[in-house]
N, C-alpha and C positions, 0 to 999 in steps of 0.2 A: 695784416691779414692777406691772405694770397687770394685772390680773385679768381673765379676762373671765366669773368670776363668782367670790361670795364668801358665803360661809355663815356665821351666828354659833349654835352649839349648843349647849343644858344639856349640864354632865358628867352624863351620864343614861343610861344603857344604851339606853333608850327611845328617846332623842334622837340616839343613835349608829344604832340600826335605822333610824329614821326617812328621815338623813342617806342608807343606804343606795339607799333609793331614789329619792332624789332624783337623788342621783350618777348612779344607772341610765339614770335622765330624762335628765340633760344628757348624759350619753354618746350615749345612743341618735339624741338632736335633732340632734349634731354630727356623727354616722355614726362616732364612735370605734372602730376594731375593737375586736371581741369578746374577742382574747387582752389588750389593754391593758386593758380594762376591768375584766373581772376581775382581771388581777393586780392591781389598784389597787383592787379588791372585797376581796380581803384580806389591803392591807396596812393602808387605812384600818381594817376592822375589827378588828386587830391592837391598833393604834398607837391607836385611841381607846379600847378597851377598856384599855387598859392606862391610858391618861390617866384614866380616869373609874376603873378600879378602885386605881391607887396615887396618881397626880400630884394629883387631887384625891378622894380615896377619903369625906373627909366632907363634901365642895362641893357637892354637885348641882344648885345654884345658879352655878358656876364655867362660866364661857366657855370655850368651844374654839372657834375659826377657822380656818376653812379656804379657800384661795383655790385655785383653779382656771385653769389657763392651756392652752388646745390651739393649739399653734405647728403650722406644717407638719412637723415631723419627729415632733414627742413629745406626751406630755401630760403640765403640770408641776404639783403640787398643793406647796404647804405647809400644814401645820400646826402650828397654833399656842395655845399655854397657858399659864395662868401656875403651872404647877404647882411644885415643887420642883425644883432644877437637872436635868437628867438626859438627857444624848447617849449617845446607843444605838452610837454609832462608836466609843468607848471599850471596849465591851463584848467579850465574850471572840468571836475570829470565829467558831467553829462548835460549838456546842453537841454532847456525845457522843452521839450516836445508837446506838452501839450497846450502852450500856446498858440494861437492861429499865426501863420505865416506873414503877417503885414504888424502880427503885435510882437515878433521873437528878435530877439538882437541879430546883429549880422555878427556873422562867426559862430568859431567852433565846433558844428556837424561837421566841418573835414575830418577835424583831431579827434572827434568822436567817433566817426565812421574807420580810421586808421586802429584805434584801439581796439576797435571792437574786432574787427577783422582781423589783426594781426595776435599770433601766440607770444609776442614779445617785444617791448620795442624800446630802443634808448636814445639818449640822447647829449651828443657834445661839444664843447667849443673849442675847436683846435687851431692852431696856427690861422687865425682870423676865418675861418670856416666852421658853420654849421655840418654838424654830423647825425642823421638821423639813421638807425640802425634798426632794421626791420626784419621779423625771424616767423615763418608761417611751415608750422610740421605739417610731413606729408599725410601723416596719419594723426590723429586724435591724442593727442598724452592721455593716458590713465594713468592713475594715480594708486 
């Protein structure tokens, strides 16, 4: 896929803020609406917090990449690590919500929160990399 831009970040908490505003920047220079942008405000925050606190939890020297794509309909992002195997599409689909917070398991409202938010999202293991591929139209599909 051709990019039309690409980021390489420490697994860093730090490096994960940082990214944030960058994102903001290219959003804003493209005129991305404001409902894609955020949703994509946090799913990356999600999704690289979880890379930087389990995928590479002792690395913070460990790459993440990110590419960026704004087509006329959507905005497409991948992510990418070489963390331990790990597709968030396997995972259970909806986390219980209505158990109180001290009785609910730890995990999964990330990967919940990512699907909800996103109009599409996959996922692959490629040359020792997690690849997660994330697609949020600008406008509403109808069908």
């Amino acid at each position: 896929m051709s990019w039309d831009a690409t980021y390489s970040i420490a697994s860093r908490r730090a490096d994960v803020a940082a990214f944030a505003d960058v994102f903001e920047s290219f959003c804003m220079d493209r005129g991305v609406p404001s409902a894609v942008m955020r949703a994509f405000q946090v799913a990356f925050d999600e999704w690289l917090t979880n890379i930087v606190d389990y995928a590479h939890a002792d690395r913070g020297d460990a790459e993440i990449r990110i590419g960026l794509e704004l087509t006329p309909d959507a905005l497409v992002a991948e992510v990418s690590d070489s963390g331990e195997p790990f597709n968030p599409l396997t995972e259970p689909g909806e986390p219980s919500l209505d158990l109180g917070i001290e009785d609910r398991p730890i995990g999964g409202l990330g990967v919940h929160l990512i699907r909800t938010l996103m109009d599409e999202i996959s996922y692959r293991r490629d040359a020792g990399r997690n690849h997660l591929r994330m697609v949020k139209h600008r406008q509403p599909v109808t069908e």
